[in-house]
C-alpha positions as CSV (number, residue, x, y, z in Angstrom):
1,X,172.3,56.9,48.8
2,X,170.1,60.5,49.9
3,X,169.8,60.4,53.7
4,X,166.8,61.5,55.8
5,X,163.4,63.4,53.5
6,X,166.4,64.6,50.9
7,X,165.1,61.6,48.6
8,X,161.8,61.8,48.8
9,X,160.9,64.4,46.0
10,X,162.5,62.8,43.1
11,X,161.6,59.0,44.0
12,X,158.4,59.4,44.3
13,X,158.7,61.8,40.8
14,X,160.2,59.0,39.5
15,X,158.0,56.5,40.6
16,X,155.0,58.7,38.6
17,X,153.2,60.0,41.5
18,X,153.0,63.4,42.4
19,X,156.6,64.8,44.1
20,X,156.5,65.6,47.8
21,X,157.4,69.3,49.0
22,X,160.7,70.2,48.6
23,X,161.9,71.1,52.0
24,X,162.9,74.9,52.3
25,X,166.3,73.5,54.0
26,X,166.8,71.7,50.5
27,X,166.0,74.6,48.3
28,X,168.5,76.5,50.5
29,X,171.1,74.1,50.6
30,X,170.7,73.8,46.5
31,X,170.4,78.0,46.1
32,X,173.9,78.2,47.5
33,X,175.2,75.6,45.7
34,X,174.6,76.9,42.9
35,X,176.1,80.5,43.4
36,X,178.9,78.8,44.9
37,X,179.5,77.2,41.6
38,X,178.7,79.5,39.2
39,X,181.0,81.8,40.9
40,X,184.0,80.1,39.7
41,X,183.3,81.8,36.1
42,X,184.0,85.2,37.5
43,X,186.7,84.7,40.3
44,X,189.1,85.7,37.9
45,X,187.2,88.5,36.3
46,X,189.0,91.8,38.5
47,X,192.1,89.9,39.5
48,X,193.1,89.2,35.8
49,X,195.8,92.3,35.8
50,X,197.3,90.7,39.5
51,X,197.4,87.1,37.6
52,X,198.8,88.0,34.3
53,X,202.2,89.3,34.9
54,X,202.9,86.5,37.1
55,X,202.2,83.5,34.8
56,X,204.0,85.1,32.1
57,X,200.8,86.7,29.6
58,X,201.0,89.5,28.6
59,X,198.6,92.6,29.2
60,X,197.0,92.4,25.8
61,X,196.0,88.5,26.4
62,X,195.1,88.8,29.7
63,X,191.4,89.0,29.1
64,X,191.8,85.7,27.3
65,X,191.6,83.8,31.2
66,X,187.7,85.6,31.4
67,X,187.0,84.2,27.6
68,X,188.2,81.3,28.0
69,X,186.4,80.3,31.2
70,X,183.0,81.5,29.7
71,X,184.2,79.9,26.2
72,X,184.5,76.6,28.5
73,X,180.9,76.8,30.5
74,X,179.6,77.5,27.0
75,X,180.5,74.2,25.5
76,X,179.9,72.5,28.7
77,X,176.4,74.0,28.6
78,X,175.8,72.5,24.8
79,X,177.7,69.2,25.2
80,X,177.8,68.3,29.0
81,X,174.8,69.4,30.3
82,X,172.3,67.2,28.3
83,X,174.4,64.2,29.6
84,X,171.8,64.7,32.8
85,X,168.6,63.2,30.5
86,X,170.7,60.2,29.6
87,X,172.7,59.6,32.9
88,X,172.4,59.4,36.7
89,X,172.3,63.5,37.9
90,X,173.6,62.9,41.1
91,X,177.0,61.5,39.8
92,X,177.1,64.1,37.2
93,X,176.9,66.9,39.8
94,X,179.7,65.4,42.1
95,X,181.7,64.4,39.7
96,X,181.9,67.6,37.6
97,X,182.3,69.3,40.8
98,X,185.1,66.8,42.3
99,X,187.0,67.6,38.3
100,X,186.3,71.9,38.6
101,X,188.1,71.5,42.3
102,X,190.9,69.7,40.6
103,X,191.2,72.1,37.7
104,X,191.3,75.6,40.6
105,X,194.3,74.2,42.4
106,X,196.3,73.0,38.9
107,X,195.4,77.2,38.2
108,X,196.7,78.0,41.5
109,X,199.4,76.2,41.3
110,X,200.9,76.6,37.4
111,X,203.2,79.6,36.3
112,X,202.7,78.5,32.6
113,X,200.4,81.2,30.6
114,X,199.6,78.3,28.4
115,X,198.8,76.0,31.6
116,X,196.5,78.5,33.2
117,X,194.7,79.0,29.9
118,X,194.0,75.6,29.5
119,X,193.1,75.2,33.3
120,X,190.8,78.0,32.9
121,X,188.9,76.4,30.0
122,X,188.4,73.7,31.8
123,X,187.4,75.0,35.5
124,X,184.0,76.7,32.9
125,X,183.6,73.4,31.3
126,X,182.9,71.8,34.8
127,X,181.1,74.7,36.6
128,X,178.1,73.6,34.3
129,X,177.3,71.2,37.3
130,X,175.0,74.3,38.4
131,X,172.9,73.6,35.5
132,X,172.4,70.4,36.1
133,X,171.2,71.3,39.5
134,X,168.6,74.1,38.3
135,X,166.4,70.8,36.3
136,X,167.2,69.1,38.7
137,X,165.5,70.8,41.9
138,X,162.7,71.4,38.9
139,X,161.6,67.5,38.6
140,X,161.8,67.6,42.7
141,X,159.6,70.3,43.0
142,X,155.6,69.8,42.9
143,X,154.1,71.1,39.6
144,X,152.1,74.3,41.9
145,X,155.4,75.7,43.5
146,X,158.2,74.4,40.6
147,X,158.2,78.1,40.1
148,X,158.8,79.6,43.4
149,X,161.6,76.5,44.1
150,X,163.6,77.6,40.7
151,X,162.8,80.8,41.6
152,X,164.8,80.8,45.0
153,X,167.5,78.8,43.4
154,X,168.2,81.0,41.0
155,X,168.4,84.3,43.3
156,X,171.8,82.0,44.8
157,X,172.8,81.8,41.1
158,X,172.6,85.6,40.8
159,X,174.0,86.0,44.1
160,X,176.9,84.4,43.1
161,X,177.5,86.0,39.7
162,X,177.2,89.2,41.5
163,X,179.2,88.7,44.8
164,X,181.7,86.8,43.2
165,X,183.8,89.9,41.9
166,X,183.7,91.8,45.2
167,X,184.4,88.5,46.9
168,X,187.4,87.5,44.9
169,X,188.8,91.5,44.9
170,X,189.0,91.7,48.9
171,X,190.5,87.5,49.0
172,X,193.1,88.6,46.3
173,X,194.1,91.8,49.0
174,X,194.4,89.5,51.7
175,X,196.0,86.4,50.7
176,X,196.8,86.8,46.9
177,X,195.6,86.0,43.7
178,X,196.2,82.2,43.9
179,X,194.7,82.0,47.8
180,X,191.4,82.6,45.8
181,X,191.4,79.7,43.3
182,X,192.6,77.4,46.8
183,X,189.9,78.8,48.5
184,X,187.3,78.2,45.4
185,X,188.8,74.8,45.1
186,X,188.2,73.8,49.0
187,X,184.9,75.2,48.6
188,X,183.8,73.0,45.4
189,X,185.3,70.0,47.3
190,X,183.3,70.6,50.2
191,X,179.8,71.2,47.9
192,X,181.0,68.0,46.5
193,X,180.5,66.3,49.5
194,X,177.0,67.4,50.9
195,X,175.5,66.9,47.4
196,X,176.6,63.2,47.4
197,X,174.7,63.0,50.9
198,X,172.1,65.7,50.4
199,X,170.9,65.1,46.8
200,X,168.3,62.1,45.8
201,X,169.6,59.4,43.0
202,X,167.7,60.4,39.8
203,X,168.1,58.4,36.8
204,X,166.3,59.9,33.2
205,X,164.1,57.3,31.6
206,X,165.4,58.5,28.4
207,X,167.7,56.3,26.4
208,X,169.8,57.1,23.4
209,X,173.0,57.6,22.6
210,X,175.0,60.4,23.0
211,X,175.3,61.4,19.6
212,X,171.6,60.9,19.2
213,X,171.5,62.8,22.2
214,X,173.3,66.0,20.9
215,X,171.4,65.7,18.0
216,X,168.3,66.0,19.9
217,X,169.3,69.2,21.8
218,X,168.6,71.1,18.2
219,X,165.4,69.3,17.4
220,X,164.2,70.4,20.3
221,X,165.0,74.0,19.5
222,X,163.6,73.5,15.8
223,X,160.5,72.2,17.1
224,X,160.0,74.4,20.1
225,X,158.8,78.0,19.1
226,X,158.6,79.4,22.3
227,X,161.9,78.0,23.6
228,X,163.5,79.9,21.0
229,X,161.7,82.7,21.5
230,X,162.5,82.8,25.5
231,X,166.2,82.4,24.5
232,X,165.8,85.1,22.8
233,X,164.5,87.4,25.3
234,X,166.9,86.2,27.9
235,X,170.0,86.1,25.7
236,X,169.4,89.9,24.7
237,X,169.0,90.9,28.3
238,X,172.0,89.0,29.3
239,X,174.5,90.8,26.5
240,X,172.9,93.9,28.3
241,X,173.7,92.7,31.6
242,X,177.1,91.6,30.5
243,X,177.9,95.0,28.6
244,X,177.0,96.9,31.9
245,X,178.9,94.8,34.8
246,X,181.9,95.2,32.1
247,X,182.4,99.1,32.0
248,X,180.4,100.2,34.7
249,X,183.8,99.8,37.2
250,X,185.8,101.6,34.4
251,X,183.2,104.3,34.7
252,X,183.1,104.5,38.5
253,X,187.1,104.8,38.9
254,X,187.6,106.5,36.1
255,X,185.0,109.5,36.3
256,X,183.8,108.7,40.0
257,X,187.5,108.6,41.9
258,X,186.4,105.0,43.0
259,X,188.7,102.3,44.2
260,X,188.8,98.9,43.8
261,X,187.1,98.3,47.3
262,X,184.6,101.0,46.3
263,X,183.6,98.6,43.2
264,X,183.3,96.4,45.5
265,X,180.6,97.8,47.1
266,X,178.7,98.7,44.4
267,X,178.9,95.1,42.9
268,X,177.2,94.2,46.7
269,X,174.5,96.9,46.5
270,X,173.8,95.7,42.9
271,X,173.2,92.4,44.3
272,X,169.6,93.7,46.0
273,X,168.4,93.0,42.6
274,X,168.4,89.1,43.2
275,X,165.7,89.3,44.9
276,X,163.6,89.0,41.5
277,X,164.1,85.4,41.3
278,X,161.6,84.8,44.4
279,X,159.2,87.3,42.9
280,X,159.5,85.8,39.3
281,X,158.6,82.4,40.5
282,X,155.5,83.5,42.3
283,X,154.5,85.2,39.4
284,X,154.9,82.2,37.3
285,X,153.0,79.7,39.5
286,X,149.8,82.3,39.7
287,X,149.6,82.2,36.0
288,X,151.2,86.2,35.9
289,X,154.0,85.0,33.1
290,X,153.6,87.2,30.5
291,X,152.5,90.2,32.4
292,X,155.9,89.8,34.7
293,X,158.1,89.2,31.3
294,X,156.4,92.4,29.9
295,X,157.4,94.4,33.3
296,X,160.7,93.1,32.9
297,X,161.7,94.2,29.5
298,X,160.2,97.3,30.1
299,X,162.1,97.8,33.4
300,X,165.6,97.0,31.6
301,X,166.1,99.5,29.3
302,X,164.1,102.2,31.8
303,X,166.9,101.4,34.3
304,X,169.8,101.8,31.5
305,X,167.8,105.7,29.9
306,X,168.6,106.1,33.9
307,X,172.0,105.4,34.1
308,X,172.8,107.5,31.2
309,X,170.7,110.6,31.6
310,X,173.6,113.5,31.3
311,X,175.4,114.6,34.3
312,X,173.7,111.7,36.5
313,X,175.8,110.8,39.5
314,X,177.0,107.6,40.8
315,X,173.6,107.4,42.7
316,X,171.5,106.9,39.2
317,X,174.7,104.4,38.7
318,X,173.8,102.3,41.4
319,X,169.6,102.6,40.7
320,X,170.4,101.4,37.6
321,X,172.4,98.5,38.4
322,X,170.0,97.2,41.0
323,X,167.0,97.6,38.6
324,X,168.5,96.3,35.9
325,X,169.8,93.3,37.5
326,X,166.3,93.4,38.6
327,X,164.9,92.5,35.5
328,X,167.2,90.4,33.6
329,X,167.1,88.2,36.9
330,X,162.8,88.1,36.9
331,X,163.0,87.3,33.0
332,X,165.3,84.5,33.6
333,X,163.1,82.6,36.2
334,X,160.0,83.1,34.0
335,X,161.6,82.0,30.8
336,X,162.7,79.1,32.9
337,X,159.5,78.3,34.2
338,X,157.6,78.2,30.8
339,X,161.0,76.4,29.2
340,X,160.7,73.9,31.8
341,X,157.0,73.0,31.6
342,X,157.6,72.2,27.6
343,X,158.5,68.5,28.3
344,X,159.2,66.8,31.8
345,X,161.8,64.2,30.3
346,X,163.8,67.1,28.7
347,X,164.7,69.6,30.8
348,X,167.9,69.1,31.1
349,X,168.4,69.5,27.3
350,X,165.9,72.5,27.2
351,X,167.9,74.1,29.9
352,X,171.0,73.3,27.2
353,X,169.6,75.2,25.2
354,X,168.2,78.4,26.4
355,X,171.4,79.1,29.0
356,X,173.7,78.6,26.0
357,X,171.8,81.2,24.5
358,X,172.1,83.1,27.4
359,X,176.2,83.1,28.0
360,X,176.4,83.2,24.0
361,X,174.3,86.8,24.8
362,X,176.8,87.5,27.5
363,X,179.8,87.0,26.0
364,X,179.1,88.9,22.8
365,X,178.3,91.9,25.4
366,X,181.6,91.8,27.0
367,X,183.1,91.3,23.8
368,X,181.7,94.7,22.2
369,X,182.0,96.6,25.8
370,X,185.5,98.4,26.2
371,X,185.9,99.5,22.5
372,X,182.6,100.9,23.0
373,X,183.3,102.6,25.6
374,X,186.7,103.9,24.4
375,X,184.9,105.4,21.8
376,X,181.7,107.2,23.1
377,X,181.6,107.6,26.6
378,X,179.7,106.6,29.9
379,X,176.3,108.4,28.8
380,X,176.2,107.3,25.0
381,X,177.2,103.6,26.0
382,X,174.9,103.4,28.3
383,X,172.1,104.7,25.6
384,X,173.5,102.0,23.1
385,X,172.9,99.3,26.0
386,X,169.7,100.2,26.7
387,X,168.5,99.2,22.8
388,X,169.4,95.9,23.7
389,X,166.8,94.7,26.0
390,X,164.5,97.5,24.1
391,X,164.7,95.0,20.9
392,X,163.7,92.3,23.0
393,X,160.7,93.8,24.0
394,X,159.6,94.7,20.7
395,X,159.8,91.2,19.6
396,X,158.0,90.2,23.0
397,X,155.4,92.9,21.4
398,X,154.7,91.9,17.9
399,X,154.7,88.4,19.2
400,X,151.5,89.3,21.4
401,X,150.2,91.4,18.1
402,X,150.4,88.7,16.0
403,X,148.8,85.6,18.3
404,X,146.0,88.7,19.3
């Protein structure tokens, strides 16, 4: 049972009155959380050449660890994550969490390539707890700030997509590769823990079964225009995002003499950019959603023309990275918003649906980004990139032309 105020929110949500304020300590607590969490997708991202050669894979596989995990949070996304309209959200969240410790010290611990491979599917398939926390904190959160509340607790998702590479590059220095999945795996016990104290009980009022469920998750996109069309956006800006955290570091130690602590830092300085999620959620709340998604896919593909104007130096490099991130980070929280606000009792399988679209973006990003690179350069990639999120704003565009 929640202790102290924790509960309040969602009861009285639940009871069909108006939710109380969601404490700031709350929307704190659950903003870390959830970078803590969704940082387990990307501990293994700059380590994979440490963690390879010593479970047996071979150099030409080794990517398949970073697939895989994403490959994992992308089912879990689809199939898991609309468990939390049919079934208690405070078990789910512990109990996914309590399985992705498990899963991080089996990884630690196996010297089987086969083992890890399977470990690592499964440590993405439970990090989805962190999107069952997102619609979670939504139904908590009074209808006038629901905005601002997502909107902080997704700045500690970005946080931890962003800090989780330079985080598990200086663990791996000091106490190896496998001393960062134990120290993941203590950590997701420990989150474990406060949110079976900290979080309130709520159980959806929508019953079903699970196939009906599932079913359900693609009439909702059938029938939802502008949930589609806000996956859209955000799936586009994501591959963008994904293409240029994937050979950016390439770039920077190849052409810039950085090392790996160097990429690092730039990965921490990129992270100012998570500041949009506050922003976005103001926005949102004072009715400013289109105008802020408009800024946003405008200031995407500006920030990647920036990156790849000839002879820029690593400067421009690191303006680009923090305005980029920038955007793709105020899109999010606004697409969130107006996703959100399509249906109360489905959030959790409208939130299914757009973040799959979103990591489905992203991986399809990382997917095309090293032969691209291979084959054109820093300055032409970059160029190729920035038509990405230019695409998604002339959608966004002829959308306003033709509803005008």
């Amino acid at each position: 049972m929640a202790i102290g105020n924790f509960a309040t929110p969602a009861n009285t949500a639940q009871a069909g009155e108006r939710p109380a304020p969601i404490s700031s300590t709350l929307v704190a607590l659950l903003a870390f959380c959830c970078g803590a969490v969704v940082a387990n997708l990307y501990y293994a991202q700059p380590i994979v050449e440490l963690i390879a050669p010593q479970i047996g894979l071979s150099s030409a596989n080794a990517s398949l660890i970073v697939s895989l995990t994403q490959l994992g949070y992308a089912v879990g996304l689809l199939l898991l994550v609309p468990l939390a309209d049919l079934m208690e959200n405070r078990r789910l969240v512990v109990g996914f969490t309590l399985v992705a410790s498990l899963c991080l010290v089996a990884a630690g611990f196996t010297d089987s390539p086969s083992l890890f491979l399977l470990f690592s599917l499964l440590i993405g398939l439970t990090s989805v707890a962190v999107q069952i926390l997102v619609p979670l904190a939504a139904h908590m959160a009074p209808e006038a700030s629901r905005g601002r509340v997502v909107g902080n607790i997704m700045s500690g998702l970005l946080l931890g997509i962003l800090l989780s590479r330079p985080l598990s590059s200086l663990l791996a220095q000091a106490v190896g590769w496998r001393g960062v999945f134990f120290s993941a795996a203590a950590l997701m016990a420990l989150i474990a823990l406060v949110m079976a104290v900290a979080l309130p009980r709520r159980m959806p009022t929508h019953q079903s079964s699970y196939g009906e469920l599932i079913r359900s998750v693609f009439a909702l996109a059938r029938r939802h225009p502008s949930l589609r069309e806000r996956s859209l956006y955000q799936g586009l800006l994501f591959a963008s995002f994904s293409l240029f955290w994937t050979i950016v570091p390439i770039e920077l130690i190849r052409q810039h003499g950085f090392s790996q602590a160097q990429v690092a830092m730039f990965a921490l300085v990129g992270a100012v950019g998570a500041i949009a999620a506050p922003i976005a959620g103001r926005l949102a709340d004072a009715g400013h959603g289109q105008r802020g998604t408009l800024a946003a896919l405008i200031l995407a593909p500006v920030a990647l023309w920036l990156g790849a104007l000839p002879g820029s130096g690593y400067l421009w490099l690191v303006v680009c990275a923090v305005l980029l991130d920038f955007a793709v980070q105020l899109n999010m929280v606004l697409g969130q918003r107006e996703v959100y606000a399509i249906d109360p009792h489905s959030r959790a399988r409208l939130n299914a649906v757009y973040m799959t679209s979103i990591f489905v973006g992203g991986a399809l990003g990382s997917l095309i980004a090293s032969p691209l690179y291979e084959q054109v350069g820093w300055n032409l990639s970059a160029a190729a990139i920035a038509c990405v999120p230019g695409l998604a704003l002339v959608l966004f565009l002829s959308r306003r032309h033709r509803k005008a």
